[in-house]
N, CA, C and O atoms as a Maestro MAE file, in Angstrom:
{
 s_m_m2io_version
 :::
 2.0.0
}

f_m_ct {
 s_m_title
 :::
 protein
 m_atom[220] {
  # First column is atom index #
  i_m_mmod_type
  r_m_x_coord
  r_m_y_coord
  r_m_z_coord
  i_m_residue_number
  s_m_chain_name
  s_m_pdb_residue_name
  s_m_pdb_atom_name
  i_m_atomic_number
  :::
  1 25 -152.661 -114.655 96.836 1 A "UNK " " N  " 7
  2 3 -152.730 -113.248 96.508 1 A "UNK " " CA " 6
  3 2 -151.845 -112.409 97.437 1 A "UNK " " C  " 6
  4 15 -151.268 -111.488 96.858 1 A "UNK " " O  " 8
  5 25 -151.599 -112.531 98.817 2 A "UNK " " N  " 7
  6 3 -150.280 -112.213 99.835 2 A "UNK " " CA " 6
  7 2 -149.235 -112.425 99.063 2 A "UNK " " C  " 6
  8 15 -148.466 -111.517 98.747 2 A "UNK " " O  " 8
  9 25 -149.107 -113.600 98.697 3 A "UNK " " N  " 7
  10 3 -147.142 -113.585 98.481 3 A "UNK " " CA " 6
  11 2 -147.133 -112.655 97.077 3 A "UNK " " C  " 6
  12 15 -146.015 -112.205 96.826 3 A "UNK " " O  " 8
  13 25 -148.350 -112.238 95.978 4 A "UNK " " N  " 7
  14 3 -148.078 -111.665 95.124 4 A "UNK " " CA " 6
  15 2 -147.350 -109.995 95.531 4 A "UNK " " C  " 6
  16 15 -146.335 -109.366 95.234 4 A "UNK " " O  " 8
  17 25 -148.540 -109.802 96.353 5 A "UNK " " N  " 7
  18 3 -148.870 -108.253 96.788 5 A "UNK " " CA " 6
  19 2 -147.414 -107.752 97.743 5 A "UNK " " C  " 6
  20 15 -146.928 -106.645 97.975 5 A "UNK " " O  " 8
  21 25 -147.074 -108.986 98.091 6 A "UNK " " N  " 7
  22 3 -145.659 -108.706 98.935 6 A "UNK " " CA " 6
  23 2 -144.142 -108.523 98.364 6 A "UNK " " C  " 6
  24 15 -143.101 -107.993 98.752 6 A "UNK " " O  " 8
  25 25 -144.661 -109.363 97.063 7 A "UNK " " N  " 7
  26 3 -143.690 -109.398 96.046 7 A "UNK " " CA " 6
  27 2 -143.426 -107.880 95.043 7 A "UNK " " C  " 6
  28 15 -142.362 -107.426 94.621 7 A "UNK " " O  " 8
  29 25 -144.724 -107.394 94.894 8 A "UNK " " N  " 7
  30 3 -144.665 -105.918 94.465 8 A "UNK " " CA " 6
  31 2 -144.160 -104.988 95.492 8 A "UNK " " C  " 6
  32 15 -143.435 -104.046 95.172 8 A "UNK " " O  " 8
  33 25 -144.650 -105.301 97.193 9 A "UNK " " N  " 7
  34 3 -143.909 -103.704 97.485 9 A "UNK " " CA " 6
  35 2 -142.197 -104.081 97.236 9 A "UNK " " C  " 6
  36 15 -141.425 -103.275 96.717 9 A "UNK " " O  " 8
  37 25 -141.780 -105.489 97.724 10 A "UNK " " N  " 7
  38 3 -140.480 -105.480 97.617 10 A "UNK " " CA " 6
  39 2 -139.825 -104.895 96.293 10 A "UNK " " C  " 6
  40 15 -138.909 -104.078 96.395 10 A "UNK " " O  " 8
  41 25 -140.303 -105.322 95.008 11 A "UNK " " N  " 7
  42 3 -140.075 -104.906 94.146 11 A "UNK " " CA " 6
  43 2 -140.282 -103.467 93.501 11 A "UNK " " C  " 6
  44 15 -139.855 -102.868 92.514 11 A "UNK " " O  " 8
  45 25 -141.104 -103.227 94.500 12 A "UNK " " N  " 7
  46 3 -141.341 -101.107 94.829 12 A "UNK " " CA " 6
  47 2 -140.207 -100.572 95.285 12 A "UNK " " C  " 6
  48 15 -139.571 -99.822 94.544 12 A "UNK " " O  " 8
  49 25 -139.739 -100.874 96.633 13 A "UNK " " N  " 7
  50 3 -138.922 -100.732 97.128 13 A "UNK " " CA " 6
  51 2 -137.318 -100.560 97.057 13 A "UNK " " C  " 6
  52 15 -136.518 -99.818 97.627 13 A "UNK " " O  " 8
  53 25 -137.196 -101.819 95.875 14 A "UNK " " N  " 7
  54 3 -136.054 -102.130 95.350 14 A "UNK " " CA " 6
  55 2 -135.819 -101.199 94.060 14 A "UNK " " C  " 6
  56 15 -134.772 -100.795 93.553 14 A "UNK " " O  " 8
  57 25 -137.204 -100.998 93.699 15 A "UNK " " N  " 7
  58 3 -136.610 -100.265 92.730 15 A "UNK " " CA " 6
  59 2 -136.286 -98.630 92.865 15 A "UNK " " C  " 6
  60 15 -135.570 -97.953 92.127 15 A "UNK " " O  " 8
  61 25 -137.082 -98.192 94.107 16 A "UNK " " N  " 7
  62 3 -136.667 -97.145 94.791 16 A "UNK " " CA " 6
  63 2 -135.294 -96.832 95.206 16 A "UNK " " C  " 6
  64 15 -134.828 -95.757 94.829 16 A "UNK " " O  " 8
  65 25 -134.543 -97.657 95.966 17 A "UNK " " N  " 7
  66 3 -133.589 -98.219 96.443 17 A "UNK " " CA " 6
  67 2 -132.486 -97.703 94.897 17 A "UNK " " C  " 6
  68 15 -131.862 -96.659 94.705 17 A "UNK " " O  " 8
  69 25 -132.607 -98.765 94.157 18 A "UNK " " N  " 7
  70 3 -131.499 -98.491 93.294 18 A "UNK " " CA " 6
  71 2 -131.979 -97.256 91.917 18 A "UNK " " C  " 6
  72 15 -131.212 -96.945 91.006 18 A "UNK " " O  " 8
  73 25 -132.949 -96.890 92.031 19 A "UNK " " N  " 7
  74 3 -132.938 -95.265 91.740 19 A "UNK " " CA " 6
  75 2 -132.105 -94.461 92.276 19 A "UNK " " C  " 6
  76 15 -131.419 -93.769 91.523 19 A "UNK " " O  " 8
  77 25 -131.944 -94.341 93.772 20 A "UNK " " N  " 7
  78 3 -131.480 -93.865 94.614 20 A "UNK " " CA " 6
  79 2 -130.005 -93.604 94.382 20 A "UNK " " C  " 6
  80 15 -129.455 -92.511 94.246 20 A "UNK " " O  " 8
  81 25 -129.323 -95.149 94.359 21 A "UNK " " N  " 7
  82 3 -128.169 -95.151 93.646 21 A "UNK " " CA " 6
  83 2 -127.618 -94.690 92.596 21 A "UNK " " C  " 6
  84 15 -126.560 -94.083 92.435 21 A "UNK " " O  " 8
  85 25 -128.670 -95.130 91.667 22 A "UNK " " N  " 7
  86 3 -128.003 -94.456 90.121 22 A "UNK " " CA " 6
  87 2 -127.918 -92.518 90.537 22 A "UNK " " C  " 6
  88 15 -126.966 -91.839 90.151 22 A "UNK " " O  " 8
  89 25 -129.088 -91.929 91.353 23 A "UNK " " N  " 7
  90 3 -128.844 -90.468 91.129 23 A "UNK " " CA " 6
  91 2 -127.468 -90.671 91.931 23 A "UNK " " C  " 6
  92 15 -126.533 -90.108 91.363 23 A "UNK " " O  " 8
  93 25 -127.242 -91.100 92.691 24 A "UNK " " N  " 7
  94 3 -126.245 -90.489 93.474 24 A "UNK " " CA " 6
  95 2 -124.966 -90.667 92.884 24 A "UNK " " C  " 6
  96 15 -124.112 -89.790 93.021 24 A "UNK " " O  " 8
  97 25 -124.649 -92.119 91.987 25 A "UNK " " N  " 7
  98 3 -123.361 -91.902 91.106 25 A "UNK " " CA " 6
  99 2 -123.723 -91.474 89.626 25 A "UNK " " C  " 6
  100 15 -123.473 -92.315 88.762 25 A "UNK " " O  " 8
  101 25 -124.230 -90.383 89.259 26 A "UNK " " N  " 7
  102 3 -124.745 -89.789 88.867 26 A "UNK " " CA " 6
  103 2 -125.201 -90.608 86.962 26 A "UNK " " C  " 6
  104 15 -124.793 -90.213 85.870 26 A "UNK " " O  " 8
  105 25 -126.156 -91.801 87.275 27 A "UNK " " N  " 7
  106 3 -125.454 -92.706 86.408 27 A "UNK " " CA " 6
  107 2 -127.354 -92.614 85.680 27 A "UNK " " C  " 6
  108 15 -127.600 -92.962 84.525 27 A "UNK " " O  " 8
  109 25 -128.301 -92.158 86.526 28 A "UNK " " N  " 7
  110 3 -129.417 -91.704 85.863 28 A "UNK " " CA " 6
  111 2 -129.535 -91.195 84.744 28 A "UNK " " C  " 6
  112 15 -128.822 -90.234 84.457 28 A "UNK " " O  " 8
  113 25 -130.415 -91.680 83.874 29 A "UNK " " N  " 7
  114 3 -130.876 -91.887 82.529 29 A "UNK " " CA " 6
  115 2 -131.967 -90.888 82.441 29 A "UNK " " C  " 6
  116 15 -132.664 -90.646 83.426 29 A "UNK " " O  " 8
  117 25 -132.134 -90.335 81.373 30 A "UNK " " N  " 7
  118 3 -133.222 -89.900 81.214 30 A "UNK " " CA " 6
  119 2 -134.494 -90.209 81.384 30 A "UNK " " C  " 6
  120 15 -135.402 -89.392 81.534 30 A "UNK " " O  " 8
  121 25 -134.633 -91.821 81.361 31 A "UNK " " N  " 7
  122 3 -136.287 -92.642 81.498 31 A "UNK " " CA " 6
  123 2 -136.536 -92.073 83.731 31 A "UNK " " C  " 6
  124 15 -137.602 -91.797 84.281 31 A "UNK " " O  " 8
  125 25 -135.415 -92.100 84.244 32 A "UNK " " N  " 7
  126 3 -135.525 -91.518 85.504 32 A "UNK " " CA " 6
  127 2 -135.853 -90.530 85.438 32 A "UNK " " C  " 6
  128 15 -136.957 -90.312 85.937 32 A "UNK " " O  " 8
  129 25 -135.157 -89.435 84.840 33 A "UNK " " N  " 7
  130 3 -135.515 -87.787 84.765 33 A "UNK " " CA " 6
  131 2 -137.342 -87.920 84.840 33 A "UNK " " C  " 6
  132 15 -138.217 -87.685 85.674 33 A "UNK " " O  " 8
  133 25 -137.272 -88.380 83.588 34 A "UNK " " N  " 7
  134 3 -139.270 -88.964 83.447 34 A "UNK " " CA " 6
  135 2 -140.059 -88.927 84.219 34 A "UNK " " C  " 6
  136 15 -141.089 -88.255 84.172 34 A "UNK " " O  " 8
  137 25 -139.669 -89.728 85.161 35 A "UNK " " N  " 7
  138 3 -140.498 -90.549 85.581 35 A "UNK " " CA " 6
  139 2 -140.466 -89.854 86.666 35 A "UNK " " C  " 6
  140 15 -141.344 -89.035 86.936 35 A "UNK " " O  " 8
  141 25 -139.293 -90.130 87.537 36 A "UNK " " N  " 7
  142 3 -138.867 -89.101 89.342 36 A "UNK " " CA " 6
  143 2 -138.851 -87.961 89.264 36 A "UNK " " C  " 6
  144 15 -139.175 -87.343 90.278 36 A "UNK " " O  " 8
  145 25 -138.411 -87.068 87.842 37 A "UNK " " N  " 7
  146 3 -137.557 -85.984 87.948 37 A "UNK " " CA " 6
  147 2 -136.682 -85.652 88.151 37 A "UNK " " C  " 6
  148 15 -135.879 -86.316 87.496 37 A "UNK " " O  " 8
  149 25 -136.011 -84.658 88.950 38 A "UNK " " N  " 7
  150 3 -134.688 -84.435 89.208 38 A "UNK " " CA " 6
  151 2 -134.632 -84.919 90.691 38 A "UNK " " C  " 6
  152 15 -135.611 -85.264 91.353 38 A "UNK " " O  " 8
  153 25 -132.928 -84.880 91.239 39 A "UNK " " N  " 7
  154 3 -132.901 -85.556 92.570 39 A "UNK " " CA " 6
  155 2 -133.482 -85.256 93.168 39 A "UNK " " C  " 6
  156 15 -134.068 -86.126 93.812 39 A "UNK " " O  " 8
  157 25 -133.793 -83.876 93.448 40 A "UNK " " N  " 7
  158 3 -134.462 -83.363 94.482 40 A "UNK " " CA " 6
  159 2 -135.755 -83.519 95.264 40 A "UNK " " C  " 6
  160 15 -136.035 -83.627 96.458 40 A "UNK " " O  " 8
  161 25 -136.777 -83.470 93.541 41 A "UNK " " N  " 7
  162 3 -138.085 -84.183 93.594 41 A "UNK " " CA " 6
  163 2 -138.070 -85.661 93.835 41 A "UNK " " C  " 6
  164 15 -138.862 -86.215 94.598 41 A "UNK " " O  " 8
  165 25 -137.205 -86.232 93.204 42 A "UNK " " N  " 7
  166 3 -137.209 -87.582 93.647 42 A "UNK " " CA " 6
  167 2 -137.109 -87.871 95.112 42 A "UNK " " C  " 6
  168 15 -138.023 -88.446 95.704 42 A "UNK " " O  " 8
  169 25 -135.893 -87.437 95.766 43 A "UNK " " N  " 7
  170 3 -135.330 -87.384 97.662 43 A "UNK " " CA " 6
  171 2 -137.143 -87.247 98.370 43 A "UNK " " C  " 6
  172 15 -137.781 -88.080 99.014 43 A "UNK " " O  " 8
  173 25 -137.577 -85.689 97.856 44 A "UNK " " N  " 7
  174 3 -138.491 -85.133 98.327 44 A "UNK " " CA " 6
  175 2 -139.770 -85.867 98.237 44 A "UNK " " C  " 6
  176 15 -140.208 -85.949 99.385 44 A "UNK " " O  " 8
  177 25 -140.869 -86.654 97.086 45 A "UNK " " N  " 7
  178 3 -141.508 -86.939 96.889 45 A "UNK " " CA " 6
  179 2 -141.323 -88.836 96.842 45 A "UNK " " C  " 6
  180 15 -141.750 -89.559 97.742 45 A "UNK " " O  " 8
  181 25 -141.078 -89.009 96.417 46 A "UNK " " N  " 7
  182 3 -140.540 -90.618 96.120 46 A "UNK " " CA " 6
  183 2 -139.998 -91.630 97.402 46 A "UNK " " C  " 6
  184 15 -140.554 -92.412 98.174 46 A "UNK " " O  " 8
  185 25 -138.613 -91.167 97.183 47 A "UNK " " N  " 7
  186 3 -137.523 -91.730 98.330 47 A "UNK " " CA " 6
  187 2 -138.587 -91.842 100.061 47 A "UNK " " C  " 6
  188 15 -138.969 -92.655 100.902 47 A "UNK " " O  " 8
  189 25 -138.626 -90.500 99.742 48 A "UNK " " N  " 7
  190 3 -139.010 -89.950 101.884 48 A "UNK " " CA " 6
  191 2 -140.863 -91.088 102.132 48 A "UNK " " C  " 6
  192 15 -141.343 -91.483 103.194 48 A "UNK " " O  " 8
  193 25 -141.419 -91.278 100.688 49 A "UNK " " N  " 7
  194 3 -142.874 -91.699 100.933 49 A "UNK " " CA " 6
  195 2 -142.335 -93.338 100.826 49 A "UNK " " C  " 6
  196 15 -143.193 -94.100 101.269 49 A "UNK " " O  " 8
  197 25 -141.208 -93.973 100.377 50 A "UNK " " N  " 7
  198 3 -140.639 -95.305 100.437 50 A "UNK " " CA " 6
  199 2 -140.123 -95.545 101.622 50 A "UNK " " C  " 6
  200 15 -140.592 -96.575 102.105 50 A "UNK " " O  " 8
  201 25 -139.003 -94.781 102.589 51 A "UNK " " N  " 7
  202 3 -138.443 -95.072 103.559 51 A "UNK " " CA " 6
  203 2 -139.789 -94.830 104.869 51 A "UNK " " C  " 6
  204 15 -139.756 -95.644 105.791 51 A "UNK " " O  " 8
  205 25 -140.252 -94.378 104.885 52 A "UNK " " N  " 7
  206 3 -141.669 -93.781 105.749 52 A "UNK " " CA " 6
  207 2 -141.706 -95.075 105.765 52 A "UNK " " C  " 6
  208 15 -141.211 -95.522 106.800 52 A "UNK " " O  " 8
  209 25 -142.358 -96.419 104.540 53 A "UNK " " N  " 7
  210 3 -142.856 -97.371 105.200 53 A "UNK " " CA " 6
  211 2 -142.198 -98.642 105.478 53 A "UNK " " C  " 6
  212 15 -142.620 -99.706 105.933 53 A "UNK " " O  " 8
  213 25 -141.183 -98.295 105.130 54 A "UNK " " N  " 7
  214 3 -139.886 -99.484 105.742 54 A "UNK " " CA " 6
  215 2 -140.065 -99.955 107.233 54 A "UNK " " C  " 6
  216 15 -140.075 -99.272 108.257 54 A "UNK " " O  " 8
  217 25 -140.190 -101.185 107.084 55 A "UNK " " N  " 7
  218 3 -140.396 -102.120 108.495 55 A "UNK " " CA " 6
  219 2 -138.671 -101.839 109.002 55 A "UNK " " C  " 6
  220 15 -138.247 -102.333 110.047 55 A "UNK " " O  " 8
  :::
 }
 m_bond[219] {
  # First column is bond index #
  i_m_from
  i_m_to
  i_m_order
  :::
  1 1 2 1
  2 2 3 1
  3 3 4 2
  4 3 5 1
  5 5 6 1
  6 6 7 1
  7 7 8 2
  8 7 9 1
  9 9 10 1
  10 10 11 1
  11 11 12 2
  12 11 13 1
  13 13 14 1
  14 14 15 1
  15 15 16 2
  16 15 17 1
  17 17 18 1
  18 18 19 1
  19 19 20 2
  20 19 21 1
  21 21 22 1
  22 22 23 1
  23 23 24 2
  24 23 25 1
  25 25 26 1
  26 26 27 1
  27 27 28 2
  28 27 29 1
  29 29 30 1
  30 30 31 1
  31 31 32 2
  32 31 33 1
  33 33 34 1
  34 34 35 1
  35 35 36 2
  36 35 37 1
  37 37 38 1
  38 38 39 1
  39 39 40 2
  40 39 41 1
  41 41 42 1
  42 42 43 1
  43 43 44 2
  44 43 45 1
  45 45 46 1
  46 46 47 1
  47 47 48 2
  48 47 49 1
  49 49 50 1
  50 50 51 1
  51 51 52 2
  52 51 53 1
  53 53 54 1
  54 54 55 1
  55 55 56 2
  56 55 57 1
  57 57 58 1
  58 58 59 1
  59 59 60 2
  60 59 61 1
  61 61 62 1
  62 62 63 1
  63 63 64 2
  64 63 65 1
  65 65 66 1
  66 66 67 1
  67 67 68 2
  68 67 69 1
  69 69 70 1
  70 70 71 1
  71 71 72 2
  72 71 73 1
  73 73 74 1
  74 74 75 1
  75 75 76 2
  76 75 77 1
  77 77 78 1
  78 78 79 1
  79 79 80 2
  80 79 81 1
  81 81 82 1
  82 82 83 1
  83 83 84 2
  84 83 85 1
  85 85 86 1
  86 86 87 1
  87 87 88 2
  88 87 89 1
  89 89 90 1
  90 90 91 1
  91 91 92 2
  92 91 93 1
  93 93 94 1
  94 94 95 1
  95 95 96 2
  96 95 97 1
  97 97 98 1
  98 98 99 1
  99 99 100 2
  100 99 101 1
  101 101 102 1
  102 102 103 1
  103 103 104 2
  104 103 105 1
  105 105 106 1
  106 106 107 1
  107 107 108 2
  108 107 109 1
  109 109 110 1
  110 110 111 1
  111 111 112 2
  112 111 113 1
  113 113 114 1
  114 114 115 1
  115 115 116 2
  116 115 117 1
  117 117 118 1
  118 118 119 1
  119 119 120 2
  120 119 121 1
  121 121 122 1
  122 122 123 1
  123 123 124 2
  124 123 125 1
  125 125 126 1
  126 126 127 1
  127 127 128 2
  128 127 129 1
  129 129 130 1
  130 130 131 1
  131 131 132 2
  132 131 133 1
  133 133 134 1
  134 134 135 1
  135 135 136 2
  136 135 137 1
  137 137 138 1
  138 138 139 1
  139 139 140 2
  140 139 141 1
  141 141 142 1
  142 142 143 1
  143 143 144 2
  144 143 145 1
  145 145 146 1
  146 146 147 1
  147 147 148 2
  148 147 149 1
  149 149 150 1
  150 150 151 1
  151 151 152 2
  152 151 153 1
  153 153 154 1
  154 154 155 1
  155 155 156 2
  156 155 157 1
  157 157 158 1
  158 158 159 1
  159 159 160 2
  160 159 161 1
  161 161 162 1
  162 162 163 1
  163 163 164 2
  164 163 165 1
  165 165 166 1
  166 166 167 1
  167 167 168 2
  168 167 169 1
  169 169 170 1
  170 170 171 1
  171 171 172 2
  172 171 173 1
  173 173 174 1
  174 174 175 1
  175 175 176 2
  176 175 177 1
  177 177 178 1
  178 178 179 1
  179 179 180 2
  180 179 181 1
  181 181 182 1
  182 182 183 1
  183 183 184 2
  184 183 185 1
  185 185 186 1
  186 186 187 1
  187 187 188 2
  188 187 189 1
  189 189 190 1
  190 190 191 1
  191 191 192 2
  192 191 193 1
  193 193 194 1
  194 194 195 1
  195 195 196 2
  196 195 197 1
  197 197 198 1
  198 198 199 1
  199 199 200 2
  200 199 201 1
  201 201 202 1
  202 202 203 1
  203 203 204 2
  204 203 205 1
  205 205 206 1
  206 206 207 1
  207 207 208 2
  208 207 209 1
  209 209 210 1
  210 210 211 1
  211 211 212 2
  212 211 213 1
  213 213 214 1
  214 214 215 1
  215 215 216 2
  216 215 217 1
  217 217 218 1
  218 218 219 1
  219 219 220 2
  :::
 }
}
């Protein structure tokens, strides 16, 4: 049940990660708009509560 639970934040993470990317070459889709919102909310709410728990 560890290697599962470890396997999700990475895969949290990662997908944070290349969210990140797509806003920045401005290559975000609408299913992002959705979901994050706009960059801002995303940077602000999302991004900053992902990098916080980066080892």
């Amino acid at each position: 049940m560890t290697d599962y639970r470890l396997e999700q934040v990475a895969d949290y993470l990662c997908t944070i990660e290349l969210a990140l990317a797509k806003y920045e070459t401005k290559e975000d889709g609408e299913t992002y708009n959705k979901f994050f919102g706009d960059i801002g909310s995303f940077k602000r709410n999302w991004l900053k509560q992902a990098r916080s728990k980066r080892i």
